[in-house]
PyMOL Python script that loads the backbone (N, CA, C, O; Angstrom):
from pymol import cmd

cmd.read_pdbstr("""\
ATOM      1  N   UNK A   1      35.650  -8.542  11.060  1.00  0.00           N
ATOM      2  CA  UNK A   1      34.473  -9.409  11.120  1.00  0.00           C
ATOM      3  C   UNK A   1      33.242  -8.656  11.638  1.00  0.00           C
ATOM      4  O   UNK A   1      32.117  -9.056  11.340  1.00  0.00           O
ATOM      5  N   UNK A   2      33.413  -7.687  12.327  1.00  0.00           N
ATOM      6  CA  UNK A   2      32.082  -7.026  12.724  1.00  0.00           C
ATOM      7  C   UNK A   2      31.767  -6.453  12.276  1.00  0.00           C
ATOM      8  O   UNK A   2      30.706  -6.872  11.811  1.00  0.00           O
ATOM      9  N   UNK A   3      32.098  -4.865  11.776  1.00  0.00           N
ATOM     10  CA  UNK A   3      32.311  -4.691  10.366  1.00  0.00           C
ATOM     11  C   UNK A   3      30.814  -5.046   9.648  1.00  0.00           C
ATOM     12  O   UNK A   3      29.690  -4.545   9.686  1.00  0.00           O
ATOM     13  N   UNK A   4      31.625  -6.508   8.793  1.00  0.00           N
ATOM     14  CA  UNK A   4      30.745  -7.493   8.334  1.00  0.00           C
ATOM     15  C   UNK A   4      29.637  -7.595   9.314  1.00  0.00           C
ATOM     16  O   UNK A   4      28.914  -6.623   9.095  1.00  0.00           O
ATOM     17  N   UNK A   5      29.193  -8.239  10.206  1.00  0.00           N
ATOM     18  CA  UNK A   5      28.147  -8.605  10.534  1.00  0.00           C
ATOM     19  C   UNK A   5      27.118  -7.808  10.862  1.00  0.00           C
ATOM     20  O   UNK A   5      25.985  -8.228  11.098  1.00  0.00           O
ATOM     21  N   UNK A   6      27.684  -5.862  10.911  1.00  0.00           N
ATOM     22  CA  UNK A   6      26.642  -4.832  11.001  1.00  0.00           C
ATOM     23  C   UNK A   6      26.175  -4.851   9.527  1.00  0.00           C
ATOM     24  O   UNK A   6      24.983  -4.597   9.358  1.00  0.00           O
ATOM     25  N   UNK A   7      26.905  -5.106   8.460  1.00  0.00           N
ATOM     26  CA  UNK A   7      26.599  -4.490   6.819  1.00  0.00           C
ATOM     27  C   UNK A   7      25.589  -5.979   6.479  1.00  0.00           C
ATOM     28  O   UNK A   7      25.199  -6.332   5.366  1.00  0.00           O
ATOM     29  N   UNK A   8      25.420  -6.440   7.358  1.00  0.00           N
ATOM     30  CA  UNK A   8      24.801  -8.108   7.483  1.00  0.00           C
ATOM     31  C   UNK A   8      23.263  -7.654   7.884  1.00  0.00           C
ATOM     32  O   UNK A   8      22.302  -8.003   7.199  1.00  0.00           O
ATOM     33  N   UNK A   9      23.153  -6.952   8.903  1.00  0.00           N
ATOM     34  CA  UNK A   9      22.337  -6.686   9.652  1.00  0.00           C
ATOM     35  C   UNK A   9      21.879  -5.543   8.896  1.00  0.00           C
ATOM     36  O   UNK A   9      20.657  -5.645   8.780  1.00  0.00           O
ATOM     37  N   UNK A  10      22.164  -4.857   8.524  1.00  0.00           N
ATOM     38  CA  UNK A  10      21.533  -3.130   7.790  1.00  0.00           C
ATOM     39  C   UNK A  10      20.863  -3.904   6.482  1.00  0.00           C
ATOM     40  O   UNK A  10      19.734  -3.657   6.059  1.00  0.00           O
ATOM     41  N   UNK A  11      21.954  -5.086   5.810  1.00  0.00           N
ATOM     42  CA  UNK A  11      21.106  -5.596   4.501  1.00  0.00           C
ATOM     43  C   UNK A  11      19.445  -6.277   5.202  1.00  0.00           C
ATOM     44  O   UNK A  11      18.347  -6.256   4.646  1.00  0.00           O
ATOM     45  N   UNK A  12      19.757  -6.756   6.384  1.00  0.00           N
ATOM     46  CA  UNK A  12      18.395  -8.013   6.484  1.00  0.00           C
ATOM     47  C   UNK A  12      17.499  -6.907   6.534  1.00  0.00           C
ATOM     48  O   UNK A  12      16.433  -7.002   5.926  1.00  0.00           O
ATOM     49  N   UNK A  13      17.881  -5.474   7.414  1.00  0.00           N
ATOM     50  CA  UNK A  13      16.552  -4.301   7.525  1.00  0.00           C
ATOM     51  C   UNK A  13      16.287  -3.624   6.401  1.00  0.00           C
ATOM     52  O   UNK A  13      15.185  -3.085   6.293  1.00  0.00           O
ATOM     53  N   UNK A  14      17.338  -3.520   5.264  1.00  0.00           N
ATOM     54  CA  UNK A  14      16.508  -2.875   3.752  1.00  0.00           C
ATOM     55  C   UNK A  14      15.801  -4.182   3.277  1.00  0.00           C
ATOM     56  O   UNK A  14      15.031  -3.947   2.346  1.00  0.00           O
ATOM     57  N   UNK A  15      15.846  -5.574   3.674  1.00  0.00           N
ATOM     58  CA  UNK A  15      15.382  -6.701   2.887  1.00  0.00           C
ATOM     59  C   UNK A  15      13.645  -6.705   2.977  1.00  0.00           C
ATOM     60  O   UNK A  15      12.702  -6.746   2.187  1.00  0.00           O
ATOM     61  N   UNK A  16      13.906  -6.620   4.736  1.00  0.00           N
ATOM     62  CA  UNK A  16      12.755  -6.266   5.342  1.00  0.00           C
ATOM     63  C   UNK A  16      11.901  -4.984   4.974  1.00  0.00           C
ATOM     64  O   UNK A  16      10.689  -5.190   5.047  1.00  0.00           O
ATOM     65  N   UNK A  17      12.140  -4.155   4.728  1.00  0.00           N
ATOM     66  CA  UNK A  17      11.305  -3.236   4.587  1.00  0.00           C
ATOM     67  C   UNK A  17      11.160  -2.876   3.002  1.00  0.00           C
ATOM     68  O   UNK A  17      10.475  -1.910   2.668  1.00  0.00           O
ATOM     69  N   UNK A  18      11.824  -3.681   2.042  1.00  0.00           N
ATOM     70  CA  UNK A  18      11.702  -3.869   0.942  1.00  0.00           C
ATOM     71  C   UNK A  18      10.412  -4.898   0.684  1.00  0.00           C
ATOM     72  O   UNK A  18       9.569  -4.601  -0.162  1.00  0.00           O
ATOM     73  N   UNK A  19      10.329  -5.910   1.327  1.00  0.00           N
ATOM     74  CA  UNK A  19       9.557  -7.109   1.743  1.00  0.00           C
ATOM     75  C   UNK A  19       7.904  -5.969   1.847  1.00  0.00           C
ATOM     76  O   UNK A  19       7.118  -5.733   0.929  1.00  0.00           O
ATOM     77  N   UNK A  20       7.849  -5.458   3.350  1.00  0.00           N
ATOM     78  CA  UNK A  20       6.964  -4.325   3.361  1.00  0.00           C
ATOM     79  C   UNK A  20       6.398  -3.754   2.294  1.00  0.00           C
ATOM     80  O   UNK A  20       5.216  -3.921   1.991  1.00  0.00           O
ATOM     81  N   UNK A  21       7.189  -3.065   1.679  1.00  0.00           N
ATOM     82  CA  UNK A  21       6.757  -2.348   0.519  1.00  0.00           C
ATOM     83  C   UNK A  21       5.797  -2.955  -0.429  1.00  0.00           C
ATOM     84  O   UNK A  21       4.751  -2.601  -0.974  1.00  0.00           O
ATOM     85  N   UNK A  22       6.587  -4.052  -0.417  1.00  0.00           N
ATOM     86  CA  UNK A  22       6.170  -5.326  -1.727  1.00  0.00           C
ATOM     87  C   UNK A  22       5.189  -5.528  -1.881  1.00  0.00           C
ATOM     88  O   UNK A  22       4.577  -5.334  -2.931  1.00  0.00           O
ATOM     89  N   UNK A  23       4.525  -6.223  -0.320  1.00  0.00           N
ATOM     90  CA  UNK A  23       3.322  -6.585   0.261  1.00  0.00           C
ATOM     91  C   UNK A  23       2.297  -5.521   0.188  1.00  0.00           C
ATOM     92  O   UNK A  23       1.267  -5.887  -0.378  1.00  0.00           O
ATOM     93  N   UNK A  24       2.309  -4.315   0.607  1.00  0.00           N
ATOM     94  CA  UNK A  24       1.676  -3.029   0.527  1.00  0.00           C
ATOM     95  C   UNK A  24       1.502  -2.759  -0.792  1.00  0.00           C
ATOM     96  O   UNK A  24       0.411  -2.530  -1.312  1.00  0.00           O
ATOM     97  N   UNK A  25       2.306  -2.774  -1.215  1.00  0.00           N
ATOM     98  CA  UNK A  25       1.954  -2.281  -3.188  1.00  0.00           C
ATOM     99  C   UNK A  25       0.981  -3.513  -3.291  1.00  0.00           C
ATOM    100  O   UNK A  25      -0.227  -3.303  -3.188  1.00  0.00           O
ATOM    101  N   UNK A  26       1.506  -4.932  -3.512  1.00  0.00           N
ATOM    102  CA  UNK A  26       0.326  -5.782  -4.010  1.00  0.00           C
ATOM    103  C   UNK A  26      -1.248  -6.072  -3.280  1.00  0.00           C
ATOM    104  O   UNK A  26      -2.242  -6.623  -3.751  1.00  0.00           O
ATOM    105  N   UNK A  27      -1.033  -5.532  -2.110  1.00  0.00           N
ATOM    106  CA  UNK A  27      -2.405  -5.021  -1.132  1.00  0.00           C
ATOM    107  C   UNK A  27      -3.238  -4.497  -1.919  1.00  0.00           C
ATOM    108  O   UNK A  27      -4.252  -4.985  -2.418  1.00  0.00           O
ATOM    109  N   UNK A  28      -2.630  -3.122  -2.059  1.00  0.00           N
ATOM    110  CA  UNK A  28      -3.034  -1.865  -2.547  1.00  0.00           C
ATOM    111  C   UNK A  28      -3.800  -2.209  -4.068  1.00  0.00           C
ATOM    112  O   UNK A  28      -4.960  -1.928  -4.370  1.00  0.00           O
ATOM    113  N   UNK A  29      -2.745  -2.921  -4.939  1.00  0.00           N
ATOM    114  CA  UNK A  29      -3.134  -3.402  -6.560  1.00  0.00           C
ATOM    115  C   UNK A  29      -4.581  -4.234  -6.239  1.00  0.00           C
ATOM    116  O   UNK A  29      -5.697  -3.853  -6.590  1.00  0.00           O
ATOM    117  N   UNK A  30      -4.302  -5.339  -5.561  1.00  0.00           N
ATOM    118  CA  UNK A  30      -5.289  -5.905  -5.548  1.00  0.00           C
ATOM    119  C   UNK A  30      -6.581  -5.500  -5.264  1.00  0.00           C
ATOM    120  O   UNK A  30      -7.604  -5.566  -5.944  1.00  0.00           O
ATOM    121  N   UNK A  31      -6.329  -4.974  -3.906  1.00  0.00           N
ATOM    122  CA  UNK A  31      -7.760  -3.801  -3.943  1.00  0.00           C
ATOM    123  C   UNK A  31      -8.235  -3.065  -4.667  1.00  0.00           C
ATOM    124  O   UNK A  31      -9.454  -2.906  -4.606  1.00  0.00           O
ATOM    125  N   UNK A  32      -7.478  -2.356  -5.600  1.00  0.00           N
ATOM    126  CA  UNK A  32      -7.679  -1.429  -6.691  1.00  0.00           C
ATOM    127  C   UNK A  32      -8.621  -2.532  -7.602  1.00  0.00           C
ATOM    128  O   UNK A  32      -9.776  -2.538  -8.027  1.00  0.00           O
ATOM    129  N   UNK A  33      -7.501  -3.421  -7.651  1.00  0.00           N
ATOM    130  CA  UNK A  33      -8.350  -4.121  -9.024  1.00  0.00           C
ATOM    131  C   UNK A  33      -9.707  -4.823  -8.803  1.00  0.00           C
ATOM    132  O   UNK A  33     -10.523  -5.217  -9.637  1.00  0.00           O
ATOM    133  N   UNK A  34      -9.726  -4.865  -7.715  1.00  0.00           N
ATOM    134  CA  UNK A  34     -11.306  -5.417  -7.184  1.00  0.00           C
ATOM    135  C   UNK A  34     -12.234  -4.073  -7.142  1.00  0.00           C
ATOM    136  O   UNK A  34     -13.262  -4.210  -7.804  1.00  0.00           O
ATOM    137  N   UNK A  35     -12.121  -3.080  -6.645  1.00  0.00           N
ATOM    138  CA  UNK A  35     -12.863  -2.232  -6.425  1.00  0.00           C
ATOM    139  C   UNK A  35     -12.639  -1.675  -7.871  1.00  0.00           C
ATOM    140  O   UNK A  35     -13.540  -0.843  -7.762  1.00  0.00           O
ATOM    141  N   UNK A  36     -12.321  -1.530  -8.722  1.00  0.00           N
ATOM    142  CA  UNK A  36     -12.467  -1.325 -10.050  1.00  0.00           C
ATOM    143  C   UNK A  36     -13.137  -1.892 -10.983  1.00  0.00           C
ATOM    144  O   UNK A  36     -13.938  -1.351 -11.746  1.00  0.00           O
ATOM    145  N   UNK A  37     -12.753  -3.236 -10.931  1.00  0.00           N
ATOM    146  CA  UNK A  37     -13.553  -4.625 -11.885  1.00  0.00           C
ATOM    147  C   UNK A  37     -14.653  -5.048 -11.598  1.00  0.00           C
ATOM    148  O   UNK A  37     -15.490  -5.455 -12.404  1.00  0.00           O
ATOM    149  N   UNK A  38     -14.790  -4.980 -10.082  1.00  0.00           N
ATOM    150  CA  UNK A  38     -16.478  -5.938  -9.459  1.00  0.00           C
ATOM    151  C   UNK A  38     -17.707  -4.841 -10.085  1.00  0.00           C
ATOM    152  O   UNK A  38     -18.339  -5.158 -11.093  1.00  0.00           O
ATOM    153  N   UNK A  39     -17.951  -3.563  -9.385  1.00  0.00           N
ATOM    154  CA  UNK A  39     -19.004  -3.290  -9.769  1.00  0.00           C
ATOM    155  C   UNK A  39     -19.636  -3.176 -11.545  1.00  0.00           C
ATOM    156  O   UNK A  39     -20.829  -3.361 -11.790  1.00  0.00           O
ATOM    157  N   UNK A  40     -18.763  -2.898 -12.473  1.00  0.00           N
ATOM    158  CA  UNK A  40     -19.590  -3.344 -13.469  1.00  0.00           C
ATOM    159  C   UNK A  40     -19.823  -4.802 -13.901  1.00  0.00           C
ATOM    160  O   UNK A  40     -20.679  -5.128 -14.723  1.00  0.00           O
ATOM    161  N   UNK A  41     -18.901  -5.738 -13.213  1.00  0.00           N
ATOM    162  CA  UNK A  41     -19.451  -7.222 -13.409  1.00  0.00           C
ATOM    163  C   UNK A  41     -20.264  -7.660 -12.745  1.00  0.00           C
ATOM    164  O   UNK A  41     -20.379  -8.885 -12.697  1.00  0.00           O
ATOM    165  N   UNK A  42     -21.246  -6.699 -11.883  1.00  0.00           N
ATOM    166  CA  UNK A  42     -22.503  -7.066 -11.491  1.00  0.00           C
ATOM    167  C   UNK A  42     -23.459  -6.623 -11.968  1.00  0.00           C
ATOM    168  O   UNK A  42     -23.738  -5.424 -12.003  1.00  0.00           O
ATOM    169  N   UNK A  43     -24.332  -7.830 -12.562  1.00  0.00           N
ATOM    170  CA  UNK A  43     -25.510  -7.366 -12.964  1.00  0.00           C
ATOM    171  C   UNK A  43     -26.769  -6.732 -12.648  1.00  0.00           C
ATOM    172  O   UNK A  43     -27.825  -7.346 -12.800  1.00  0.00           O
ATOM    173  N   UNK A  44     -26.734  -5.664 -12.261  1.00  0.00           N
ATOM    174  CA  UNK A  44     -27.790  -5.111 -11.116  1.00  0.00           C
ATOM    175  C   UNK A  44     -27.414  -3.614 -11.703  1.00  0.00           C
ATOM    176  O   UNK A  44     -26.250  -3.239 -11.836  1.00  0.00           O
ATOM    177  N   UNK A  45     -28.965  -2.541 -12.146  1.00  0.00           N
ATOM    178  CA  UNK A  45     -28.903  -1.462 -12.580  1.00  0.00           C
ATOM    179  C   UNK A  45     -28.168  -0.761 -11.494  1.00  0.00           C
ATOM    180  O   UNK A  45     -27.306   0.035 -11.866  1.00  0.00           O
ATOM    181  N   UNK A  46     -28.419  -0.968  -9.793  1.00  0.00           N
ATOM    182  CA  UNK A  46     -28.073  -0.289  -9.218  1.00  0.00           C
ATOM    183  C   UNK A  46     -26.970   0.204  -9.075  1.00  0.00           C
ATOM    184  O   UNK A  46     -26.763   1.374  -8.755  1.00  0.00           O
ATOM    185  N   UNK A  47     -25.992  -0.786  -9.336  1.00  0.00           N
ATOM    186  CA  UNK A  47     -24.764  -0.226  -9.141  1.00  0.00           C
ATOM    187  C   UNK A  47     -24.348   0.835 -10.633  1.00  0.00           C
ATOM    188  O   UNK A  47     -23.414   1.606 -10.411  1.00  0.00           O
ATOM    189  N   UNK A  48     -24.757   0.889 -11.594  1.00  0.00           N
ATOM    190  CA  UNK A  48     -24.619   1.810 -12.396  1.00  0.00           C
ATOM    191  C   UNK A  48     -24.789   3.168 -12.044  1.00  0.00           C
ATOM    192  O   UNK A  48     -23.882   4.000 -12.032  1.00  0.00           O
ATOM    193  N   UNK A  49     -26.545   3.474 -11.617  1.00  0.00           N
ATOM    194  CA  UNK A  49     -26.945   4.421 -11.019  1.00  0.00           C
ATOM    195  C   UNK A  49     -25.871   4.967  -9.631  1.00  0.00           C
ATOM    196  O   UNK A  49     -25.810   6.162  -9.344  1.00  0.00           O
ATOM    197  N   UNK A  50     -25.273   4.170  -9.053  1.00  0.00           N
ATOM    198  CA  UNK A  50     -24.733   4.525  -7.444  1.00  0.00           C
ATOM    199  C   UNK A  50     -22.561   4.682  -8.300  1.00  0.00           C
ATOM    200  O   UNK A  50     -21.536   4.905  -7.655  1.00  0.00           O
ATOM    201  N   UNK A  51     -22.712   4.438  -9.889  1.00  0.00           N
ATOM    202  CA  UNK A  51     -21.052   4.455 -10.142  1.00  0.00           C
ATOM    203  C   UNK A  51     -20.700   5.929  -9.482  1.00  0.00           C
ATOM    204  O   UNK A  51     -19.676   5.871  -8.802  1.00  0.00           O
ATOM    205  N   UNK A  52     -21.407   7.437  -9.535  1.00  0.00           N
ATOM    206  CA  UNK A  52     -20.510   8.182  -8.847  1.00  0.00           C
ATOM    207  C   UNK A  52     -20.273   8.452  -7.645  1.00  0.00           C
ATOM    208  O   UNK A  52     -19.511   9.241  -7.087  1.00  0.00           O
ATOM    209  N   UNK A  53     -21.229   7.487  -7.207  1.00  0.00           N
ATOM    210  CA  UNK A  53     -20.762   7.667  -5.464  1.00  0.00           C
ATOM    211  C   UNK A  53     -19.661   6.386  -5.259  1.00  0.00           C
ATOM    212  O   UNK A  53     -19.012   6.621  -4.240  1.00  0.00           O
ATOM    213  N   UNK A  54     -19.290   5.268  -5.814  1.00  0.00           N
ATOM    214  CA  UNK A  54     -18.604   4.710  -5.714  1.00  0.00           C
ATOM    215  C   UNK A  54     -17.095   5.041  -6.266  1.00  0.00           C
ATOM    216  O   UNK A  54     -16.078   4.620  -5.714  1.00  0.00           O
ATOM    217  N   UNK A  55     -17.108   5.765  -7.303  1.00  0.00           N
ATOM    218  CA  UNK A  55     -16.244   6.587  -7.474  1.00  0.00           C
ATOM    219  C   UNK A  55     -15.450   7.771  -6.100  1.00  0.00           C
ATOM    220  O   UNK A  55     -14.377   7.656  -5.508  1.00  0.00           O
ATOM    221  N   UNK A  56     -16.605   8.910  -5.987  1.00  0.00           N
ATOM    222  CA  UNK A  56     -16.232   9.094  -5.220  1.00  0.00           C
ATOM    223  C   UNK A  56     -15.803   8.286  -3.470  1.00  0.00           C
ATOM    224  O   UNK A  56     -15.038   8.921  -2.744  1.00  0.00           O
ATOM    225  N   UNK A  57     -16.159   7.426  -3.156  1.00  0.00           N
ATOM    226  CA  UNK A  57     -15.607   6.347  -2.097  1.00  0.00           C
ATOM    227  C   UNK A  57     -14.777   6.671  -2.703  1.00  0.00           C
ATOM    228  O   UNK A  57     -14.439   7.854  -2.677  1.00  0.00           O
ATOM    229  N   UNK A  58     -14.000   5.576  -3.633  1.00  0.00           N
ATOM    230  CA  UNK A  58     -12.843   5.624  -4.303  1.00  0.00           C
ATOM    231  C   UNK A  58     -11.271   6.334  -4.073  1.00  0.00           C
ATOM    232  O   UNK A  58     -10.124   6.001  -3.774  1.00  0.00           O
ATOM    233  N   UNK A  59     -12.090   7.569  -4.440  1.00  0.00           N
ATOM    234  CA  UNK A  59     -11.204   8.637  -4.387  1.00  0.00           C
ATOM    235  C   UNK A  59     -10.926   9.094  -2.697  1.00  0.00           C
ATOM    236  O   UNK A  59      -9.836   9.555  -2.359  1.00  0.00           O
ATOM    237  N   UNK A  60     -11.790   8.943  -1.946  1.00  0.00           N
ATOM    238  CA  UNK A  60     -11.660   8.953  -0.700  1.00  0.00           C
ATOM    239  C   UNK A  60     -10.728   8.247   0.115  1.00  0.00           C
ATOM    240  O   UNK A  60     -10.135   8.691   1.099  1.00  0.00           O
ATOM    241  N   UNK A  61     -10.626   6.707  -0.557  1.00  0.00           N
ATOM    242  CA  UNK A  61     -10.096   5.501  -0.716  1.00  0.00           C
ATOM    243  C   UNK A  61      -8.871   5.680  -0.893  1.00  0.00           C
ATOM    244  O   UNK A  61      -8.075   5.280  -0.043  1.00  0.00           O
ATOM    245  N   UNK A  62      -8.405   6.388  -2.156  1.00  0.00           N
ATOM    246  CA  UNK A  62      -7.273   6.531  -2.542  1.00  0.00           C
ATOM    247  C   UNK A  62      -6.461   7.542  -1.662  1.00  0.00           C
ATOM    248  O   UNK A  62      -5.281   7.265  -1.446  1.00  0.00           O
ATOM    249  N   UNK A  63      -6.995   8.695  -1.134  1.00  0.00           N
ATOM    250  CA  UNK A  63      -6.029   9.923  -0.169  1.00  0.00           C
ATOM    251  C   UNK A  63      -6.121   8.819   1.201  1.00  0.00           C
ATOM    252  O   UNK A  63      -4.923   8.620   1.401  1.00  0.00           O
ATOM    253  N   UNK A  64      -6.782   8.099   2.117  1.00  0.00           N
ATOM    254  CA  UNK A  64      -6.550   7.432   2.908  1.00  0.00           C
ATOM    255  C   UNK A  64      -5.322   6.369   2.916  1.00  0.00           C
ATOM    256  O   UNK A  64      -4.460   6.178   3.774  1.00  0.00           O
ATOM    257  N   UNK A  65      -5.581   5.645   1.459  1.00  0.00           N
ATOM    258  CA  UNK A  65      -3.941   4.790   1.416  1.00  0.00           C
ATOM    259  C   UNK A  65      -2.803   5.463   0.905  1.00  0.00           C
ATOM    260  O   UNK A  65      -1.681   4.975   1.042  1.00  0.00           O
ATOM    261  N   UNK A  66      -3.047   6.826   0.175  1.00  0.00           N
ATOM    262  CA  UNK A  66      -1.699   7.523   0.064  1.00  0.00           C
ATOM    263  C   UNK A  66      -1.604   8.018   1.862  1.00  0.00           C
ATOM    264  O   UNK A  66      -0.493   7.671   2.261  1.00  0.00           O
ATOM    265  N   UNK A  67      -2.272   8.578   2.803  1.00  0.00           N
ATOM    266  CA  UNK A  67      -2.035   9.311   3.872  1.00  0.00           C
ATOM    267  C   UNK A  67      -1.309   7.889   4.535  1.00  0.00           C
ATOM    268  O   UNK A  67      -0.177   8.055   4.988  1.00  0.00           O
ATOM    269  N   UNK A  68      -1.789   6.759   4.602  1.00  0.00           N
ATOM    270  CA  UNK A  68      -1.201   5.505   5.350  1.00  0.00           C
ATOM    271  C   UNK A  68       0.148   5.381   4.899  1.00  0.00           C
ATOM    272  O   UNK A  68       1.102   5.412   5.676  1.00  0.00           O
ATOM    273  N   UNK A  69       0.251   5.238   3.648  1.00  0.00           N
ATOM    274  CA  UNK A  69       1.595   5.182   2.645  1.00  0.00           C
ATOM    275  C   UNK A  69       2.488   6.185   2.965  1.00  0.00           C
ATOM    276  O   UNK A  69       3.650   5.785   3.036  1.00  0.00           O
ATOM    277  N   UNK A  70       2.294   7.526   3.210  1.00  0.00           N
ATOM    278  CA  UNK A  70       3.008   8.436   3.833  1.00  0.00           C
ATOM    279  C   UNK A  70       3.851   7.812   5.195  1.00  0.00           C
ATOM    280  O   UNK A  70       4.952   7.264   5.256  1.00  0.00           O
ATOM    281  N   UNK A  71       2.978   8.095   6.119  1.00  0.00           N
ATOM    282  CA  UNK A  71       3.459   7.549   7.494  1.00  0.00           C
ATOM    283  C   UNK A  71       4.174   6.353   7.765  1.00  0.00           C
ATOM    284  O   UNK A  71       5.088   6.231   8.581  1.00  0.00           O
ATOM    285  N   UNK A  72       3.596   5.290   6.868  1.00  0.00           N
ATOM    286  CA  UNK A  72       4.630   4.166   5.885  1.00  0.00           C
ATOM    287  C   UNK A  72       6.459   4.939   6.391  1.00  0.00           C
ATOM    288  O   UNK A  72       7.391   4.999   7.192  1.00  0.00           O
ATOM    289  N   UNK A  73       5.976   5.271   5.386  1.00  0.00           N
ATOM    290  CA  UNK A  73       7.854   6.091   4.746  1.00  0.00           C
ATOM    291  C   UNK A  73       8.421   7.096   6.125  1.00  0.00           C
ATOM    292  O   UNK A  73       9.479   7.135   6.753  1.00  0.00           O
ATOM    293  N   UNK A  74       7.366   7.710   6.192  1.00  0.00           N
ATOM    294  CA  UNK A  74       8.169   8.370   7.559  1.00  0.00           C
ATOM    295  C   UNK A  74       8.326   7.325   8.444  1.00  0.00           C
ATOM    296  O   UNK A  74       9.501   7.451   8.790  1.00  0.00           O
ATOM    297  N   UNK A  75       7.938   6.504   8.945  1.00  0.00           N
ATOM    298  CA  UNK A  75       8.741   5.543   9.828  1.00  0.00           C
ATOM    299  C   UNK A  75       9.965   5.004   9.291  1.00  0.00           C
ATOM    300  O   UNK A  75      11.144   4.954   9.642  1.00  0.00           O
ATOM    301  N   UNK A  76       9.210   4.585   8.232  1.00  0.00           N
ATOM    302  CA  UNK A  76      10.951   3.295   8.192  1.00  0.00           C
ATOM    303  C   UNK A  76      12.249   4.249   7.873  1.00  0.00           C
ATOM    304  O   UNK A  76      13.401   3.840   7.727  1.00  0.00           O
ATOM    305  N   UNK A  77      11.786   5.674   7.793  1.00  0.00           N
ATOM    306  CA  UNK A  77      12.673   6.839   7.282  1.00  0.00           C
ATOM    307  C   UNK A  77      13.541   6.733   9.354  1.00  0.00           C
ATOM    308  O   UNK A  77      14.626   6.214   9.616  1.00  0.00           O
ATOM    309  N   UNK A  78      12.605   7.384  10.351  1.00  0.00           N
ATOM    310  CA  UNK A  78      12.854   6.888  11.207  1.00  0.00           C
ATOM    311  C   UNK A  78      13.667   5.919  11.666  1.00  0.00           C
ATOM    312  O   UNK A  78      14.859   6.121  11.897  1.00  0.00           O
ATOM    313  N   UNK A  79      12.877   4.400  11.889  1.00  0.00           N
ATOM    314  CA  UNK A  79      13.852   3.673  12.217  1.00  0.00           C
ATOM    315  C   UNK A  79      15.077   3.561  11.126  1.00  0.00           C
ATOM    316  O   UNK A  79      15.779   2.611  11.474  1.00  0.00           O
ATOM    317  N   UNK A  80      15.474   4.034  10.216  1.00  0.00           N
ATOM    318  CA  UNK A  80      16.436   3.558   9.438  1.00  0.00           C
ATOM    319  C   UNK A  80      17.448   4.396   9.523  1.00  0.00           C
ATOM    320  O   UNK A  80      18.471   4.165   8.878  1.00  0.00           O
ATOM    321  N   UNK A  81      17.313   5.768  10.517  1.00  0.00           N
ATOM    322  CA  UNK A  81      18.170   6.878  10.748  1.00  0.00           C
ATOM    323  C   UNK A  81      18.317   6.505  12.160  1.00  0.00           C
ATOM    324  O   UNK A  81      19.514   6.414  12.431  1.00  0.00           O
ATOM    325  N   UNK A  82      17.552   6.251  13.171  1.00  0.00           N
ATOM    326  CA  UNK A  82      17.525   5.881  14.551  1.00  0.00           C
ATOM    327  C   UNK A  82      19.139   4.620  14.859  1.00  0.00           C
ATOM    328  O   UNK A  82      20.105   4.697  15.619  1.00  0.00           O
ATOM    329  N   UNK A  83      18.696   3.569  13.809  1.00  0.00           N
ATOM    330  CA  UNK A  83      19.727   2.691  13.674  1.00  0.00           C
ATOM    331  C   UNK A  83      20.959   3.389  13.888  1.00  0.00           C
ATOM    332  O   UNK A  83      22.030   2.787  13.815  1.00  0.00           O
TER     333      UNK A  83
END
""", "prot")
cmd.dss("prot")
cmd.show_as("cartoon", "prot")
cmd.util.cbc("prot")
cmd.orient("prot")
């Protein structure tokens, strides 16, 4: 029976940090898709003129949530070996 109730407990922490993931990816999408879609659906020259600096943000954007996304994984790499 105990056994069981550790292989109980290891499933609820991959559930959980599967859960994590989930949430983080659709974070991530959603932001993407906003910061992708809004500025040309505004009607204003400016933001045309300012697309490569928003671009570059962007890309700035993007190594910040891969560097977060990293440290992501090294933890739960962590607690999931710590266990």
């Amino acid at each position: 029976m105990h056994g069981h109730k550790s292989l109980e407990s290891e499933l609820v922490v991959v559930v959980v940090v599967v859960v994590v993931i989930v949430v983080v990816v659709v974070v991530v999408v959603v932001v993407v898709v906003i910061v992708v879609a809004v500025p040309p659906l505004l009607p204003t020259t400016t933001t045309y003129n300012n697309n490569k600096d928003s671009v570059h943000e962007f890309n700035e954007f993007k190594l910040l949530w891969t560097f977060m996304f990293r440290i992501n994984v090294e933890m739960i790499k962590k607690n999931l070996t710590s266990t």
